[in-house]
C-alpha positions as CSV (number, residue, x, y, z in Angstrom):
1,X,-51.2,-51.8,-44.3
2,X,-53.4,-53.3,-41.7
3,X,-55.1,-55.8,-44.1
4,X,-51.3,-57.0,-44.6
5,X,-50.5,-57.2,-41.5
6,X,-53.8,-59.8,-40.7
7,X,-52.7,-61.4,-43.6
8,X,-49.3,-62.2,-42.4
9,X,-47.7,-60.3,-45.0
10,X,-45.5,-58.6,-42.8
11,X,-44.9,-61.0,-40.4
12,X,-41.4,-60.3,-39.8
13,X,-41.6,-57.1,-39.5
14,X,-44.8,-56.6,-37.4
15,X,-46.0,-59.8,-36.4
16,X,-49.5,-60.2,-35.6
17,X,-51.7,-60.9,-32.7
18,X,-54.8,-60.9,-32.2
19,X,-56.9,-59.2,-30.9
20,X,-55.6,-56.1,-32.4
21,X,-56.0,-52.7,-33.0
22,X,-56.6,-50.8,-36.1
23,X,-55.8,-47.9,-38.3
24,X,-53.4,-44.9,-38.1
25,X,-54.5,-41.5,-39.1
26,X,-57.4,-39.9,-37.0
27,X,-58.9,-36.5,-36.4
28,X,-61.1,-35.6,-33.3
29,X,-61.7,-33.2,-30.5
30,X,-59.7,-33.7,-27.2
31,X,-61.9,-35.4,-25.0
32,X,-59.1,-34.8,-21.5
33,X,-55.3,-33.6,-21.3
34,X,-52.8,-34.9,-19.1
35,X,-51.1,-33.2,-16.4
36,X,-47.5,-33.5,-18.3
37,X,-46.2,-29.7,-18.4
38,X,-45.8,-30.2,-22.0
39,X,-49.7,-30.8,-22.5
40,X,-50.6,-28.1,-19.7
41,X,-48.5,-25.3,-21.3
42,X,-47.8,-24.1,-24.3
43,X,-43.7,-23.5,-25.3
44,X,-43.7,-19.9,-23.6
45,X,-45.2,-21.8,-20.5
46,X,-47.9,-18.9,-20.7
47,X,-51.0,-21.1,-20.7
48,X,-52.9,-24.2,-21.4
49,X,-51.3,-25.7,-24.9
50,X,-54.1,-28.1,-25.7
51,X,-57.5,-27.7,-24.0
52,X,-60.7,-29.8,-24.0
53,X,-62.4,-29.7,-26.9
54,X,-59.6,-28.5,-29.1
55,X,-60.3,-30.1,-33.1
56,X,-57.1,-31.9,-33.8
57,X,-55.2,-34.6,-36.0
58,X,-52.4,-36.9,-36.0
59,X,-50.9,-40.5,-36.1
60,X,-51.1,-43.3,-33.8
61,X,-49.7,-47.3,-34.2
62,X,-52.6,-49.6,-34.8
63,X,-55.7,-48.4,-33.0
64,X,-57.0,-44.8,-34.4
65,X,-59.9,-47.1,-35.0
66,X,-61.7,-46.3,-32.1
67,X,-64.2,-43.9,-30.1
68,X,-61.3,-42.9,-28.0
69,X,-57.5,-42.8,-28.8
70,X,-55.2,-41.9,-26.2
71,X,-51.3,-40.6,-27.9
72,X,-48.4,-38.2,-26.4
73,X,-48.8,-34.2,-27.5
74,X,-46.4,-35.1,-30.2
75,X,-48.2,-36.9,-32.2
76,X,-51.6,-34.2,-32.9
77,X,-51.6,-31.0,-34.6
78,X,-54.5,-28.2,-34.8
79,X,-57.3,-28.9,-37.4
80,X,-57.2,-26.0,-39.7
81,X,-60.8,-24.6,-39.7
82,X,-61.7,-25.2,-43.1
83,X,-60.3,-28.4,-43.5
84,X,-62.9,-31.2,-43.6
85,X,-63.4,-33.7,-41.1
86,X,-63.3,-36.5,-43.4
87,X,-59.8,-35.7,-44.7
88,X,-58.1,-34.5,-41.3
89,X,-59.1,-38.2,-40.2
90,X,-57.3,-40.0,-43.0
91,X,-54.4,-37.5,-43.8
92,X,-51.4,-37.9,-42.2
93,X,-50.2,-41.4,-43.5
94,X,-50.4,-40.4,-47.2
95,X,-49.5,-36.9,-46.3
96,X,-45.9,-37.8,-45.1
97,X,-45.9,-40.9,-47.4
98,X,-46.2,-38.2,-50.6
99,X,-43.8,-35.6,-48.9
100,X,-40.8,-37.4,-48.4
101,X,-41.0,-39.8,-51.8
102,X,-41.3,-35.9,-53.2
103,X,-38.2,-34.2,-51.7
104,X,-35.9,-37.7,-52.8
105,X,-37.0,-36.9,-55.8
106,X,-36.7,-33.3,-55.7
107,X,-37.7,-31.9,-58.7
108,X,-37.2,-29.2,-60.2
109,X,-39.4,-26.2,-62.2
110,X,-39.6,-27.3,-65.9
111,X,-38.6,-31.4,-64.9
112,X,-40.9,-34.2,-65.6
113,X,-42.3,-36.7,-63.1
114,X,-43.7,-40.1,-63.3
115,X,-45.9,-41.1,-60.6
116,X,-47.0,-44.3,-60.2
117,X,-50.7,-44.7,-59.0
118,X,-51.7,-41.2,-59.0
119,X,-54.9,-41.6,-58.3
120,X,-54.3,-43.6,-54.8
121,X,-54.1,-41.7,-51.8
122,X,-50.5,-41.4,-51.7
123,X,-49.8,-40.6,-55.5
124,X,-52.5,-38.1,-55.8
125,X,-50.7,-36.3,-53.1
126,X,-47.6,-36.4,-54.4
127,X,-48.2,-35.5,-57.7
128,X,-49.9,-31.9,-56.6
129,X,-47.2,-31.5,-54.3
130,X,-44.4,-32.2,-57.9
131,X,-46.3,-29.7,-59.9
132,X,-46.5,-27.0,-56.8
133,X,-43.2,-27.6,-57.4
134,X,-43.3,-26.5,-61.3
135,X,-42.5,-29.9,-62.8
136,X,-44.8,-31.5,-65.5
137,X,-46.1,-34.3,-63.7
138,X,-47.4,-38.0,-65.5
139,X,-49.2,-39.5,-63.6
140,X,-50.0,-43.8,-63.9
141,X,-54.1,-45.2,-63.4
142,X,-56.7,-46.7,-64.9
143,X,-58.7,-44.9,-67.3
144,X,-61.8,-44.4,-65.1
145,X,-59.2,-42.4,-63.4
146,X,-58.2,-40.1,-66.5
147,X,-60.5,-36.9,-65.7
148,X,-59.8,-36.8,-62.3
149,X,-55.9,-36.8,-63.0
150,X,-56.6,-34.2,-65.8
151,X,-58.4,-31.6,-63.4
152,X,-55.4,-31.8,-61.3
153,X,-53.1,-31.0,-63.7
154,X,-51.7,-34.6,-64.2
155,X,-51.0,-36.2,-67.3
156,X,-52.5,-39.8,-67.2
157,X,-51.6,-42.6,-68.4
158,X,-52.2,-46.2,-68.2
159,X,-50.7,-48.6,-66.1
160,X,-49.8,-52.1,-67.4
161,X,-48.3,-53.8,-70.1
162,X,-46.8,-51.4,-72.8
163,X,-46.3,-48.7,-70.3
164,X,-43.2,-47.9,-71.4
165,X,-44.1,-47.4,-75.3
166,X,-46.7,-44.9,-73.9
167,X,-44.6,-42.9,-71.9
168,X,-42.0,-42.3,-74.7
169,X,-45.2,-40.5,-76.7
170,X,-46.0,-38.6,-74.0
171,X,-42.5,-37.8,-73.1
172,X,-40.2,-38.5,-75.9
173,X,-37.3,-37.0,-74.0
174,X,-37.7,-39.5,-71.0
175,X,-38.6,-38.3,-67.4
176,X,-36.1,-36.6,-64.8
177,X,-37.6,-38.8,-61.4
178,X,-39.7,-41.4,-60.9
179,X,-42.1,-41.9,-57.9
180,X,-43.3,-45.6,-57.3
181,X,-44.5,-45.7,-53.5
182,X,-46.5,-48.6,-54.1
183,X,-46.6,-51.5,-52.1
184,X,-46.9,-52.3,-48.1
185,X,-43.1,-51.5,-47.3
186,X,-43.7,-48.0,-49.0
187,X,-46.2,-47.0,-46.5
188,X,-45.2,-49.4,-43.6
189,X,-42.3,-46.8,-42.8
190,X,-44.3,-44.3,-41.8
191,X,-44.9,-46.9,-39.0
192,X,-44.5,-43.8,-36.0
193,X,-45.1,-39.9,-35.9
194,X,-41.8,-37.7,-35.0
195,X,-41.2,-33.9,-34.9
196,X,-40.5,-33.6,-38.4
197,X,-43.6,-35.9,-39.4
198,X,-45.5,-33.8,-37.8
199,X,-44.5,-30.5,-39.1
200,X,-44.7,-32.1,-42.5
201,X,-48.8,-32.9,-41.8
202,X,-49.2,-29.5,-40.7
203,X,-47.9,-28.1,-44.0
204,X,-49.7,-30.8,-46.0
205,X,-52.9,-30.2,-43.4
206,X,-52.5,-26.1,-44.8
207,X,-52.2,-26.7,-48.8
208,X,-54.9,-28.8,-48.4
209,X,-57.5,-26.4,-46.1
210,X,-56.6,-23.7,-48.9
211,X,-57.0,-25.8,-51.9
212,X,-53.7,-26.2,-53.2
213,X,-53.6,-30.0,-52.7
214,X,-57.2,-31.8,-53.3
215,X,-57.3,-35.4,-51.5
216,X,-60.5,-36.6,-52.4
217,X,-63.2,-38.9,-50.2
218,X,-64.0,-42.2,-52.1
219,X,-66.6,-43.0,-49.4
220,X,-67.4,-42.9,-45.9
221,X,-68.8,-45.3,-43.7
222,X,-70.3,-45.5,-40.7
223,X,-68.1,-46.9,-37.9
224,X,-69.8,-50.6,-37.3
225,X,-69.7,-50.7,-40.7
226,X,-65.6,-51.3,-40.8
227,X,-65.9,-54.6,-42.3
228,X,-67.8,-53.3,-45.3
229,X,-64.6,-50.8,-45.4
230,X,-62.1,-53.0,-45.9
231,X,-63.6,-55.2,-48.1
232,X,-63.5,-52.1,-50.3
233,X,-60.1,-51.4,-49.5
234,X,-59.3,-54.9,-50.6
235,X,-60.5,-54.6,-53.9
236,X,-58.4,-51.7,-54.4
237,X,-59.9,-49.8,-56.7
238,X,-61.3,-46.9,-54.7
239,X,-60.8,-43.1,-56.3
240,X,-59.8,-41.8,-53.2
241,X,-59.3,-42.2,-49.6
242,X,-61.7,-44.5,-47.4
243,X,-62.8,-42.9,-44.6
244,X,-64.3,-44.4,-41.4
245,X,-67.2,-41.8,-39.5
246,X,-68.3,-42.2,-35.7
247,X,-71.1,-40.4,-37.1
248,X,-71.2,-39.0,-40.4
249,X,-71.7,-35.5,-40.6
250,X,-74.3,-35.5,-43.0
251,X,-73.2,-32.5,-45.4
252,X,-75.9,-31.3,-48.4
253,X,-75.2,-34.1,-51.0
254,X,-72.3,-36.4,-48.9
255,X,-73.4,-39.9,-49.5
256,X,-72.2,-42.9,-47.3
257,X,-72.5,-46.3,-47.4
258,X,-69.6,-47.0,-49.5
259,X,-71.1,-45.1,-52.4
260,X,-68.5,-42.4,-54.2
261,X,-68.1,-39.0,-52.8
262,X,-67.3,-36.4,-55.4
263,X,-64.4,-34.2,-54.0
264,X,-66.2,-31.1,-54.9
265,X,-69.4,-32.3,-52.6
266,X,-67.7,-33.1,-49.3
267,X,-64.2,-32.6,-49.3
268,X,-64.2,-28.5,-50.8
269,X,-65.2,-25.3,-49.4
270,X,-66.5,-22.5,-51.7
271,X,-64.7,-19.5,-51.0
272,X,-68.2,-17.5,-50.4
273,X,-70.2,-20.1,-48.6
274,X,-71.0,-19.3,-44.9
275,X,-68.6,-19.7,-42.0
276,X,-67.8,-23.6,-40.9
277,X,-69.8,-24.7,-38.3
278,X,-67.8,-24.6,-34.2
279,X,-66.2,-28.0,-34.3
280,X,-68.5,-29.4,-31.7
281,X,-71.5,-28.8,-33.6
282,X,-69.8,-31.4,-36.1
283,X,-69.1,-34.3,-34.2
284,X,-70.5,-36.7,-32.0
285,X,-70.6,-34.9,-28.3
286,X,-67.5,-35.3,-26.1
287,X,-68.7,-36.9,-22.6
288,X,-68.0,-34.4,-20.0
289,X,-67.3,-31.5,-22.6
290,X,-70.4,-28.5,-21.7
291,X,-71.7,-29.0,-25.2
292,X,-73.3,-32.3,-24.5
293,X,-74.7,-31.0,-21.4
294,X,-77.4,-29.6,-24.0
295,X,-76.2,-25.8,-23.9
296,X,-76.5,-23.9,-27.0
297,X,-73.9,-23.3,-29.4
298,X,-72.1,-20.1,-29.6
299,X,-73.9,-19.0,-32.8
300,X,-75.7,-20.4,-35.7
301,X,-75.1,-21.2,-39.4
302,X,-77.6,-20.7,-41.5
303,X,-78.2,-24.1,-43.9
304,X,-80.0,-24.9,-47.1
305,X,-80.9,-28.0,-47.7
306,X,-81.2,-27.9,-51.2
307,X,-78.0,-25.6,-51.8
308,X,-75.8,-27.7,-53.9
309,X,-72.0,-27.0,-52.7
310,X,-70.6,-28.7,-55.6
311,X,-69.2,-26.3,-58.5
């Protein structure tokens, strides 16, 4: 969306100037809170709702591109524990994108779904979310994108001419919905967060942190290296979502750069491996916050280097 709105595509609906910010979806750690009762307290006004330090994500317009984005309490959620930095930070367009094209469609158990581009970022959410639902979902890509649909549960097929001869082998009785979110006005609604939105993320945010939805990390670069990003982005053909790093993590295995990340490498927990890491010990240091003052965490984790996570 943002490389359209440079280009001018969308001119008349966001018209650019420059210079301007950059990107929507963002995770962090809450660097200050405002003194707004709705920030100080929670709903039972019992206590501090969002404290210092706090691992959160959310939305912004146009500038979660940055070392520091300032947004109202609506607009973050709580980080589940286990879900990975890399996909908190570049969740909640694609998230809400996927829900609502799935509850137009509504299917139902024992229905068949086409979605288009189901390996993008939006239709790879949106086709886990139709099967949680029961239906038999077909899901459109390229062929390098064939195993990855099939260990979701998708049924792939390719996109292009003599689509619709394919389909009717696959499903010779026709399909009950069809989800095409493709294109710039597709994801250009989901232009600001709202209460709803929000709840919607936080669902998305769970099925994800337990497994049920996989959203898989194309690659991860390092923050100067946005340009390198987008040029990526351009080309389109990325198995996954993009994801920008202040400071990569550095998990066993993760690789940056702009080389692929399998999902099973740095986007997945194993159910027995040891305790995630306190948030702090994760990200860059929050200026101010006590952990950069150099004291020790809370407790350790023990790490092997040479323990591959991926199953």
């Amino acid at each position: 969306m943002e490389t359209s709105i440079r280009e001018g595509r969308l001119q008349s609906k966001w018209p650019a100037s420059f210079p301007a910010g950059q990107g929507s979806d963002f995770a962090g750690l809450i660097a200050g809170v405002g003194p707004h009762p709705e920030v100080a307290q929670d709903r039972a006004g019992a206590g501090p709702r969002w404290r210092v330090g706090d691992a959160v994500l959310g939305h912004t317009v146009r500038g979660a591109q940055a070392s520091f984005v300032r947004v109202p309490v609506a607009a973050i959620i709580p980080k589940p524990e286990r879900l990975s930095w890399e996909v908190a930070g570049s969740l909640y367009t694609a998230a809400v994108t996927a829900w609502h094209a799935v509850q137009a469609a509504n299917p139902q158990p024992g229905s068949t779904v086409l979605v288009h581009a189901a390996a993008g970022g939006v239709g790879g959410i949106a086709a886990q979310l139709a099967k949680l639902r029961g239906a038999t979902v077909i899901g459109t890509a390229s062929p390098e994108s064939f195993d990855h649909l099939r260990q979701l549960g998708v049924i792939p097929v390719q996109y292009g001419p003599g689509l619709e001869e394919r389909l009717a082998r696959i499903a010779p009785d026709g399909v009950d919905a069809e989800l095409d979110h493709r294109g710039d006005d597709a994801i250009a609604t989901v232009d600001s967060a709202n209460e709803d939105d929000m709840a919607v993320l936080a669902k998305v945010a769970d099925l994800v942190a337990d497994r049920q939805v996989v959203v898989p990390v194309a690659a991860i670069y390092p923050f100067d290296e946005v340009q390198d990003a987008y040029r990526e982005l351009e080309v389109g053909h990325a198995h996954g979502k993009i994801v920008l790093s202040l400071h990569p993590v550095g998990y066993p295995h993760q690789k940056v750069h702009g080389i692929d990340v399998r999902e099973s490498e740095a986007t997945r927990d194993r159910p027995d491996r040891e305790p995630a890491p306190p948030a702090h010990e994760v990200l860059p240091p929050v200026f101010g916050h006590p952990h950069h003052q150099g004291h020790p965490p809370d407790r350790s984790v023990p790490t092997d280097p040479d323990r591959d996570l991926a199953e």
